[in-house]
C-alpha positions as CSV (number, residue, x, y, z in Angstrom):
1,X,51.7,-0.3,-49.4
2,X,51.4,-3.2,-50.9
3,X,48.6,-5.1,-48.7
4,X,44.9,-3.8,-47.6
5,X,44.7,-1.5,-45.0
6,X,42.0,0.3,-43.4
7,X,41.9,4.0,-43.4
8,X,40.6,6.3,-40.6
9,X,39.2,9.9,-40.8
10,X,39.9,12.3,-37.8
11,X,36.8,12.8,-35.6
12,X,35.7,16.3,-35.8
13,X,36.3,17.9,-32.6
14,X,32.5,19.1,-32.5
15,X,31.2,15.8,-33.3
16,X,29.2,14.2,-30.5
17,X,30.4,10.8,-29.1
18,X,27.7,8.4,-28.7
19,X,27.7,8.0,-24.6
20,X,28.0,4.1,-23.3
21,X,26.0,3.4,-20.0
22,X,25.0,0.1,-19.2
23,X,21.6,-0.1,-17.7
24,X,22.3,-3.4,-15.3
25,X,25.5,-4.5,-13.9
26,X,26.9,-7.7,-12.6
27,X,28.7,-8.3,-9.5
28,X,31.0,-11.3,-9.4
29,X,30.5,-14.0,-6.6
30,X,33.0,-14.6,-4.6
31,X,31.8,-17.1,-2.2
32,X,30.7,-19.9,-4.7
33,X,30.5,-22.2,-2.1
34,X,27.3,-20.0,-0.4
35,X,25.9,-18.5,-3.9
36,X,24.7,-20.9,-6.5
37,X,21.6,-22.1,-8.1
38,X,20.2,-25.2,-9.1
39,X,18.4,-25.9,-12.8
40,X,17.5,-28.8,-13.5
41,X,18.5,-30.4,-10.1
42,X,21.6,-29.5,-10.6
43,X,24.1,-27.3,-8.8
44,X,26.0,-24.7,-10.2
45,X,28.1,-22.1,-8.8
46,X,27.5,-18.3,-9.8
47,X,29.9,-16.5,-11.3
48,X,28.3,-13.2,-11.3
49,X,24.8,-11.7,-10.7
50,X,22.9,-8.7,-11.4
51,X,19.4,-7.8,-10.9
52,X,18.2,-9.0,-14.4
53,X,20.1,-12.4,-14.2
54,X,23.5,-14.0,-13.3
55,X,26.4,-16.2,-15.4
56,X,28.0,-19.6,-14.8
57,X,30.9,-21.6,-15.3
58,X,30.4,-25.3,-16.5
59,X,32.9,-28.0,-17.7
60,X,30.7,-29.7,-20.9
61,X,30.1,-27.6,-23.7
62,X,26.7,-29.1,-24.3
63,X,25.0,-28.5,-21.0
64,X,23.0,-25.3,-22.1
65,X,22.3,-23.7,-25.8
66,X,21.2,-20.3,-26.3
67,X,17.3,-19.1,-26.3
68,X,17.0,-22.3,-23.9
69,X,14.6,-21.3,-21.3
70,X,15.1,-23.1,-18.4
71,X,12.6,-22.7,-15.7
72,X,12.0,-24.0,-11.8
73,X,15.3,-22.8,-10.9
74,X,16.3,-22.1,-7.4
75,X,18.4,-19.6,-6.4
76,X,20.6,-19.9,-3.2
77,X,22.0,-17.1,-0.8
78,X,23.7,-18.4,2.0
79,X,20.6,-20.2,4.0
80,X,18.0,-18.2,1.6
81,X,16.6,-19.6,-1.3
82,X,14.6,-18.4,-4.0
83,X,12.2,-20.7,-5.6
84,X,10.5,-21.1,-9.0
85,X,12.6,-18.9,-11.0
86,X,12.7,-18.6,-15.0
87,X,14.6,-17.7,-17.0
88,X,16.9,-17.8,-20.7
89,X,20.1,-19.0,-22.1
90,X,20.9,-15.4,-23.6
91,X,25.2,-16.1,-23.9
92,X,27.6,-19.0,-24.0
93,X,31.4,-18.2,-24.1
94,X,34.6,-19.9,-23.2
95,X,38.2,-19.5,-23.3
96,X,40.9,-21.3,-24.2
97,X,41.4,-23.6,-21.2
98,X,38.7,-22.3,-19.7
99,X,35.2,-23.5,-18.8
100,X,32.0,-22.7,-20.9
101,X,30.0,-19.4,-19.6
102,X,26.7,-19.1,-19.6
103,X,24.8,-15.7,-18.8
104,X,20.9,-16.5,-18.1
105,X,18.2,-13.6,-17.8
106,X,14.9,-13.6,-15.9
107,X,12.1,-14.1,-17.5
108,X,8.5,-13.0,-15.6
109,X,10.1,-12.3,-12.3
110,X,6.7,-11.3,-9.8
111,X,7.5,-8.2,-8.3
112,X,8.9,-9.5,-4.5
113,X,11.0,-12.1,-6.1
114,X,12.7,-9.4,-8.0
115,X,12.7,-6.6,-5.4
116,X,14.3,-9.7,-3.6
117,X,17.1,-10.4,-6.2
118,X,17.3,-6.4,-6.0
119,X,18.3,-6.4,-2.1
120,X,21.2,-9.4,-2.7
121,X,22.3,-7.5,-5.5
122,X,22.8,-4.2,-3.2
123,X,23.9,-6.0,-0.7
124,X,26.9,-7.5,-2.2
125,X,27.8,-4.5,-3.7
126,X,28.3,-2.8,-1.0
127,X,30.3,-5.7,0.5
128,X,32.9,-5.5,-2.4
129,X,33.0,-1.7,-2.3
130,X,33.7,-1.6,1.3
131,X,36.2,-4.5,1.0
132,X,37.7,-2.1,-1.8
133,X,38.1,0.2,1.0
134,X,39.2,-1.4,3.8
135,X,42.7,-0.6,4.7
136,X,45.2,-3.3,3.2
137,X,47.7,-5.1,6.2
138,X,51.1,-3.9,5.7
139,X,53.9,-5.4,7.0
């Protein structure tokens, strides 16, 4: 061969794999319309939540860096809100042709505000597994 190339050594068939679990999961947000919070007085639409924090999708680039704390955010569920909520900018992503995504984590949650976030986290989980279960229309 004529170019680099990388070379790979079996795994022993006795050698343990490292095991991948991922302690907090996110549940994408369907109804954007209903589910969205507001930083900064503005509105954004949630792309996904989990009980440690949630991700949006926004236009500009330069609306959010990472490590930026932003704080006095309000979280809305359908007619519920959640008030005086902080958190930090821990991920920014895009895609090509694609908006800029930005996954924020709570920061000092008080114990009912979480156990809150907890419940409309279960909650729509259990919406998109039944959903996933429901018998499809055929025709």
């Amino acid at each position: 061969m004529n170019s680099q190339s990388i070379e790979f050594d079996r795994v022993k068939k006795d050698s343990p794999l490292p095991k991948i679990v991922r302690k907090s999961f996110r549940i994408p947000v369907e109804d954007q319309i209903n589910i969205w919070i507001k930083i900064n007085h503005t509105p954004y639409p949630v792309q996904d939540i989990g009980i440690d924090g949630l991700s949006i999708a926004v236009k500009d680039s330069l609306t959010f860096f990472v490590d930026q704390n932003v704080s006095n955010c309000e979280l809305h569920y359908f007619d519920a809100a959640l008030q005086n909520l902080n958190g930090r900018i821990v991920h920014i992503s895009a895609a090509v042709g694609q908006d800029w995504k930005y996954g924020i984590q709570w920061e000092g949650l008080e114990k009912a505000v979480s156990d809150r976030i907890l419940s409309i986290v279960c909650e729509m989980k259990a919406q998109l597994l039944k959903k996933d279960q429901d018998p499809v229309d055929t025709i």
